[in-house]
C-alpha positions as CSV (number, residue, x, y, z in Angstrom):
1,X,-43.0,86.9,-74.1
2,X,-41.5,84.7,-71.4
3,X,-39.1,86.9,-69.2
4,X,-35.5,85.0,-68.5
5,X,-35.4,83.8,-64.9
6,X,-33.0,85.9,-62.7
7,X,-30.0,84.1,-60.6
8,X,-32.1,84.6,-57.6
9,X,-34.8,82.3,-59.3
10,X,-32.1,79.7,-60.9
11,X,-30.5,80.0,-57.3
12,X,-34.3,78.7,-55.6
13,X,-34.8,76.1,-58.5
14,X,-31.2,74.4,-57.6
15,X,-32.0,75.0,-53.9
16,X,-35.5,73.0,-54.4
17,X,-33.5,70.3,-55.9
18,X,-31.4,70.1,-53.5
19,X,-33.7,70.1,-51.1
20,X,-35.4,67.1,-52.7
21,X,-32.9,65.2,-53.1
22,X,-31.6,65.4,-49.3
23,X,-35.5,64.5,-48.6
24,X,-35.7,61.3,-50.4
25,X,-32.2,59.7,-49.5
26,X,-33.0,60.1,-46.3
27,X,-36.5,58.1,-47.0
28,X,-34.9,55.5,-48.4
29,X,-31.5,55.3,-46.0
30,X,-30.9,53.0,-42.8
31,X,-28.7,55.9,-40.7
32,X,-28.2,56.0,-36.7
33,X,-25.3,57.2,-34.5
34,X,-26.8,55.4,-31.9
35,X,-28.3,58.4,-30.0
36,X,-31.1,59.4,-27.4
37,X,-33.4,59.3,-29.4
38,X,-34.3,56.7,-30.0
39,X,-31.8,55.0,-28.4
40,X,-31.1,54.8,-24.4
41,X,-28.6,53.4,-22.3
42,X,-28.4,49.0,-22.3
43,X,-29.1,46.5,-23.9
44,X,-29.3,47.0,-28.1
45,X,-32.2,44.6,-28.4
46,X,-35.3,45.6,-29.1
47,X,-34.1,49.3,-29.5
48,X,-35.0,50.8,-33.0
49,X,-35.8,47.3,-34.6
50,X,-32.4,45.7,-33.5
51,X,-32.1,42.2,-31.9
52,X,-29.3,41.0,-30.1
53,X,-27.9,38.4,-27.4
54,X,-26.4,40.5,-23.9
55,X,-24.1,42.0,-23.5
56,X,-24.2,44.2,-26.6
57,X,-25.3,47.7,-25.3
58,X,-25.7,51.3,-26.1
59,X,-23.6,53.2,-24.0
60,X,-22.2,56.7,-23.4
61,X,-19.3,58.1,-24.2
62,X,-18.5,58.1,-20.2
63,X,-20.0,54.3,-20.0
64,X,-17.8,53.0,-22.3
65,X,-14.8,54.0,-20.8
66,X,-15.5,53.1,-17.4
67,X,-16.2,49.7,-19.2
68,X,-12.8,49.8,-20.9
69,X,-11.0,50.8,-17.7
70,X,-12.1,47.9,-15.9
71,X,-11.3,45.6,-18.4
72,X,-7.5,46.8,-18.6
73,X,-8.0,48.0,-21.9
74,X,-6.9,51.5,-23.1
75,X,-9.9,54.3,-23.0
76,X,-8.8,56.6,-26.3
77,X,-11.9,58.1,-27.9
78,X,-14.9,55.9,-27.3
79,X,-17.2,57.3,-29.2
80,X,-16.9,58.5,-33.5
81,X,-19.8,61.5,-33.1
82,X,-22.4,62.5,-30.7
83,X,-22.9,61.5,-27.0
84,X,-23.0,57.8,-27.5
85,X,-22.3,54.4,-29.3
86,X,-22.6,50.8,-30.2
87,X,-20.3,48.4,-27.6
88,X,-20.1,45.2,-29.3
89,X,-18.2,43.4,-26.0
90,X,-18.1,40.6,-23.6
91,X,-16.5,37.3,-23.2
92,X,-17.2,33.7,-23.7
93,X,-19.6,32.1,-26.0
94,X,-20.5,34.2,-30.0
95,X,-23.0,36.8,-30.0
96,X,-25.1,37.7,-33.2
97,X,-26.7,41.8,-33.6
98,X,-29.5,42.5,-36.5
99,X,-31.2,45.4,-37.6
100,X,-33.3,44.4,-40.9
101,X,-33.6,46.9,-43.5
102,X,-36.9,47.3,-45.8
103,X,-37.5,49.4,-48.9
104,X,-34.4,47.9,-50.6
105,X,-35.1,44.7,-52.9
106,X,-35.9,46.4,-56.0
107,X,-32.9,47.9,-56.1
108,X,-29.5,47.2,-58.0
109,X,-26.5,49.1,-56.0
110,X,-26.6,49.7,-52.3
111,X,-23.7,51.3,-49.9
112,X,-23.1,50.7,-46.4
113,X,-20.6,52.9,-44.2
114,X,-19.7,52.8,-41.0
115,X,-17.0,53.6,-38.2
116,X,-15.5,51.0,-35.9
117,X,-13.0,50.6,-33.4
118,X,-11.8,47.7,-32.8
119,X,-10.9,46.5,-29.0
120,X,-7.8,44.6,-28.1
121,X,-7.5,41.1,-27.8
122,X,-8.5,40.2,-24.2
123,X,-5.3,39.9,-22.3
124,X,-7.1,36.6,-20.3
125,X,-7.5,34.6,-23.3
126,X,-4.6,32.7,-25.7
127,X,-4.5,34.6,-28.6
128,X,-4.7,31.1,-30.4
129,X,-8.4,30.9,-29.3
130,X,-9.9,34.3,-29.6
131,X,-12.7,35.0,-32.4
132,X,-12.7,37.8,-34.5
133,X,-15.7,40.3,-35.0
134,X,-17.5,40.9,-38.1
135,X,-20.0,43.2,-39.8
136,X,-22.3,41.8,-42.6
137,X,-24.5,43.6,-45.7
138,X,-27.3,40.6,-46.3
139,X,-30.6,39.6,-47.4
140,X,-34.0,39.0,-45.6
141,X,-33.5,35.5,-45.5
142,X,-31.4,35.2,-41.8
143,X,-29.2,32.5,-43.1
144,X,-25.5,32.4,-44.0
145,X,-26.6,32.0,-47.5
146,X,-28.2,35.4,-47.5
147,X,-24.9,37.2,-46.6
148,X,-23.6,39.3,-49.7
149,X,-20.6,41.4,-48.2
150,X,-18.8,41.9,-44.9
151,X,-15.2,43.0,-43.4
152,X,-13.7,41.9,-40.2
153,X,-11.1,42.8,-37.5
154,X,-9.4,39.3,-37.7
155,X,-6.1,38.3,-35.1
156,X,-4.2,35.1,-36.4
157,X,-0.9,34.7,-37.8
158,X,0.4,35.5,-41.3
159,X,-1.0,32.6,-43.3
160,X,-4.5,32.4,-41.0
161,X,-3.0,28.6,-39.7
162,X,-1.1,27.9,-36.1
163,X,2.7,27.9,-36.8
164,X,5.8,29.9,-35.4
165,X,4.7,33.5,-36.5
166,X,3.3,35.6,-34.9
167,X,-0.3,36.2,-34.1
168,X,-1.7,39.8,-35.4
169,X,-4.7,41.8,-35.6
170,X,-5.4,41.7,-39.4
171,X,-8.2,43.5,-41.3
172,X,-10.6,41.2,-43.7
173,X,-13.4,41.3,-46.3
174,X,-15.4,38.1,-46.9
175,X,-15.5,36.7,-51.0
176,X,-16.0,33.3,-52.3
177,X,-14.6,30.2,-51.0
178,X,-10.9,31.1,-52.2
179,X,-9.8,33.4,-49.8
180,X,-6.7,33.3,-48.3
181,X,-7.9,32.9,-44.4
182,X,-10.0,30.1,-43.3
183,X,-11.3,29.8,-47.5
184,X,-13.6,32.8,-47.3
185,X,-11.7,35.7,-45.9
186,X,-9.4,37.9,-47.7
187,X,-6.6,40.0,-45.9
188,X,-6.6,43.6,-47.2
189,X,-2.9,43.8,-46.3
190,X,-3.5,46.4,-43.6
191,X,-3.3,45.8,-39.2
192,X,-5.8,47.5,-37.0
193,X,-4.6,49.6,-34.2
194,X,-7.1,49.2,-31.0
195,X,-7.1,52.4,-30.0
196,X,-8.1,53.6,-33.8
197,X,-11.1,54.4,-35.0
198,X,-11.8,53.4,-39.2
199,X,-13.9,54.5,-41.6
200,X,-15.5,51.3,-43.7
201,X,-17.5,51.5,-46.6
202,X,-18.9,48.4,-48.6
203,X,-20.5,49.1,-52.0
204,X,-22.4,46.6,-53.6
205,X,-23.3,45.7,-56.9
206,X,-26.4,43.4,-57.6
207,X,-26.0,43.1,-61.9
208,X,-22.4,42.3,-61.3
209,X,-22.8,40.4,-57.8
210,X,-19.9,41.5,-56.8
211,X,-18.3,44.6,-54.5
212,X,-15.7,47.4,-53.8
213,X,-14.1,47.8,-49.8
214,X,-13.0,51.3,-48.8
215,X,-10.8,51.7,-45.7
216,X,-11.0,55.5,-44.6
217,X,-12.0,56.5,-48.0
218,X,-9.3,54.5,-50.0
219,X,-10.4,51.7,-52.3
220,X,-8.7,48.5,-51.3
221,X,-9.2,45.8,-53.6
222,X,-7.7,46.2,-57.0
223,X,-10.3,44.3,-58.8
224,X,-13.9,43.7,-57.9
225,X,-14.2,41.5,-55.2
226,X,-17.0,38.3,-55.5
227,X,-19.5,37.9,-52.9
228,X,-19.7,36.3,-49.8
229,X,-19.3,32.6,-49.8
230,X,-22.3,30.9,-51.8
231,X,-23.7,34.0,-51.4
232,X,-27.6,33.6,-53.1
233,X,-28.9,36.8,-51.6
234,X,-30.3,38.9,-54.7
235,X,-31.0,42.2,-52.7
236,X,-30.1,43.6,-49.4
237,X,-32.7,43.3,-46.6
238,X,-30.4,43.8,-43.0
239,X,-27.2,44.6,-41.1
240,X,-26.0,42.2,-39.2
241,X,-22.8,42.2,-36.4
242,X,-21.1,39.1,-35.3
243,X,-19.3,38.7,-32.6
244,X,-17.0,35.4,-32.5
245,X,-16.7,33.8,-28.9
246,X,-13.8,35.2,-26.4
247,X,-13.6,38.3,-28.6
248,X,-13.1,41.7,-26.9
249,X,-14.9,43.6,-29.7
250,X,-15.1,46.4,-31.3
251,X,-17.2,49.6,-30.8
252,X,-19.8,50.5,-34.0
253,X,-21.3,54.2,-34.7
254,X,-22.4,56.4,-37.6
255,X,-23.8,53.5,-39.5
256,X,-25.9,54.7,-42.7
257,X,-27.2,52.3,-45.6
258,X,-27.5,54.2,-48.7
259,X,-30.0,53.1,-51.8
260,X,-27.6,53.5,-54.9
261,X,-27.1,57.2,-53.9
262,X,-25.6,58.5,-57.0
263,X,-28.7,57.1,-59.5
264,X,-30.9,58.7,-57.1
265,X,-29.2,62.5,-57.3
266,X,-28.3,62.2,-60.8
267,X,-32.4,61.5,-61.4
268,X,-33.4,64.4,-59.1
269,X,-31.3,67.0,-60.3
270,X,-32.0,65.8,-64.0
271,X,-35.4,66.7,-62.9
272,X,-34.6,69.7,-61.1
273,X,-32.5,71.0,-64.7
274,X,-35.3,70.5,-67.7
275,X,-37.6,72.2,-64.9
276,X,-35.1,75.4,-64.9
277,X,-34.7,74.8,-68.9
278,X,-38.6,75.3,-69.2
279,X,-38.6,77.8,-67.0
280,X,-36.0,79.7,-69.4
């Protein structure tokens, strides 16, 4: 006769499911803070698989500031967690950042979430010409085609054109060629603050080509939002961080891709229940 199991074994079964399924998202997850190790203080390319034009460096949390302070702009907190960060800066001419991703073309839904701050607009520059920074979910393909979902920390006027309003630091995501700034980019509604850190999460769809924005854990868009102009990618293969030209910047950490997290738990723990039902 099989004996029941007691609620110190059902407590070890759950555990060991658990256990596995904290093991195998972090297989098949992209996640860095941007810390020693494997990251050191300079330049971002060529550091964990990342390539990049200079200036874009890892810096420390003391770094960053003293880089802040000597550009006028305000210090605040200049790092999200840990010792260090991503400082997307400089001035003049665009810079482009890319860290590819493998493991992830099979597969149907994929989340990407990150924290940014974004830097004030340089006080040298006519706020008529300054770029804005972006952040891009895309394929293996390195082409604009490629690109599936993004946001931005824009700074133009109300209707994205020159006129007599005034210029302000919007926050963007990219969808099809009908957006309401520049034909691709669609104003959530909402400012940024430079001296703010937020919490951006992009989840992406595959079998519906299409995705959902969160700011700071609030879903922005009322109805799902189409992807990136003439979008062809059919998976997601990289990261990539653009940084238009005469843009201050912003500063990136905590970055984690996730491999359609909540299929992969819900598998794992199925598993880890019929296990405990045989067991009983």
């Amino acid at each position: 006769m099989k004996s029941k199991p007691t609620r110190r074994g059902l407590k070890a079964i759950l555990c060991a499911s658990a256990v596995v399924i904290t093991a195998n998202l972090a297989l098949a997850q992209y996640a860095t803070g941007f810390e020693n190790p494997p990251f050191t203080s300079g330049g971002l390319s060529g550091q964990d698989s990342w390539t990049s034009g200079s200036p874009v460096s890892v810096r420390t949390a003391s770094e960053i500031a003293a880089q802040l302070t000597a550009s006028g702009l305000t210090v605040g907190t200049t790092v999200h967690g840990g010792d260090q960060a991503l400082l997307v800066s400089g001035f003049g001419g665009s810079i482009t950042s890319r860290r590819v991703v493998s493991g992830l073309g099979s597969l149907t839904r994929v989340t990407l979430d990150v924290w940014a701050r974004p830097l004030a607009p340089r006080l040298d520059v006519s706020a008529t010409n300054v770029g804005n920074i972006f952040l891009v979910m895309e394929d293996s393909s390195n082409t604009g085609a490629g690109r599936v979902a993004a946001f931005r920390f824009g700074y133009y006027d109300a209707d994205g054109a020159t006129g007599s309003e005034p210029i302000q630091p919007h926050i963007d995501y990219a969808t099809v060629n009908d957006g309401d700034v520049g034909g691709l980019w669609e104003p959530t509604g909402l400012l940024w603050d430079p001296n703010t850190w937020y919490n951006i999460t992009m989840n992406v769809d595959f079998s519906t080509r299409t995705y959902d924005f969160f700011l700071n854990g609030a879903k922005v868009n009322t109805s799902p939002i189409a992807f990136y102009d003439g979008s062809t990618a059919t998976s997601i293969g990289a990261v990539r961080i653009y940084r238009g030209g005469y843009q201050t910047g912003m500063i990136v950490d905590d970055l984690t891709v996730i491999p359609e997290p909540g299929s992969a738990a819900l598998l794992l723990l199925g598993g880890g229940v019929l296990l405990f039902r045989r067991k009983w």
